[in-house]
N, C-alpha and C positions, 0 to 999 in steps of 0.2 A: 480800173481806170488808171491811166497816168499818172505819176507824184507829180504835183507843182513843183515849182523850183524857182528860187529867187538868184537872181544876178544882182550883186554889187560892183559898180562901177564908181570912178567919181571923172569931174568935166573941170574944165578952168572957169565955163561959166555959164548959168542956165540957160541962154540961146544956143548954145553949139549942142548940149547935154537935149535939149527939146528936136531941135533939127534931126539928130542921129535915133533918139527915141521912137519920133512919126516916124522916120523912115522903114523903122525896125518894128513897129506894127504894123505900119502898111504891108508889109510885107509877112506879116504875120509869124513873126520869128518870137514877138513874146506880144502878151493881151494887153500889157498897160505898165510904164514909164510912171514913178513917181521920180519927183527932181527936186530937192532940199537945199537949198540955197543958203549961202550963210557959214561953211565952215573953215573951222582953220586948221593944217595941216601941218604936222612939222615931223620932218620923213629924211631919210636917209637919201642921199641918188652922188651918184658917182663919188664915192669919198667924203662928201660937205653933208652937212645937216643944211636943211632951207627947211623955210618956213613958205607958205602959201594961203592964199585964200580958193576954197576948192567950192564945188557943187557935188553932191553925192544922188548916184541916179539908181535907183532899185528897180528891175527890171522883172516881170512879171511872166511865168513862161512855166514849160514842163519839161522833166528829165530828155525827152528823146530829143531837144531841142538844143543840147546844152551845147554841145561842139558847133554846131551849123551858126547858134546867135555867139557865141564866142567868136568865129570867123570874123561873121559881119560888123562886129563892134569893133574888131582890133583892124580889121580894115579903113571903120569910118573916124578913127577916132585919132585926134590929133596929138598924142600924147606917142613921144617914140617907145614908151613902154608903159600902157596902160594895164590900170588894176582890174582884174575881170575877175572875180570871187563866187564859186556858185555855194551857195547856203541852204543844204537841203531844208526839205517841208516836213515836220515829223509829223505832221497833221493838216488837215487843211476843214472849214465848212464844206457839205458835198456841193454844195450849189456853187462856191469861189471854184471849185476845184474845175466842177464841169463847163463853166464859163473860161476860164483859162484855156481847157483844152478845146471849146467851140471857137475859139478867137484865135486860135496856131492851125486849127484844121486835125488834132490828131485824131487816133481810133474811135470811130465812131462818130464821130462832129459833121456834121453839113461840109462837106467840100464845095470851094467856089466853081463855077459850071461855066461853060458859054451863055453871052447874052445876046439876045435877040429878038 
């Protein structure tokens, strides 16, 4: 079976971080969007030290997915140089794992069909 894989991202604020997450289920690029509200950030960017209040969004997904949701987040995401971090699984529950991979569609999962 697939490795799980976790996406770290962060947002400027839990409505944009929610809006991009559904999108990115819907579309079955990762199973499930957790969004941690509340941090503070104090980072490097263009020469200056800043400070910030962030949202940190953990994205829930598997290795063969990792470029394709990578795409889609730096597309949807309003940061001109967002953090996208993938954090292998060096283990996972088998039941987390096969749920992850039933909810992206990969090998072996139910594929969505015509309806009718």
């Amino acid at each position: 079976m697939e490795r799980p894989l976790l996406v770290y991202t962060t947002f400027a604020d839990a409505e944009t971080a929610l809006a991009v997450g559904e999108d990115l289920v819907r579309e079955r690029l990762c199973a499930c969007v957790n969004v941690l509200p509340g941090m503070a950030s104090v980072y490097a960017w263009k020469g200056a030290i800043e400070r910030g209040r962030e949202v940190v969004a953990i994205l829930k997904t598997r290795e063969g997915l990792a470029d394709a949701l990578g795409a889609a987040l730096k597309a949807r995401h309003p940061y001109e140089t967002p953090i996208i971090l993938h954090l292998p699984v060096a283990g996972a529950d088998p039941d987390t794992a096969a749920w992850i991979v039933a909810e992206t569609g990969g090998e072996g999962a139910p594929q969505p069909g015509p309806t009718g």
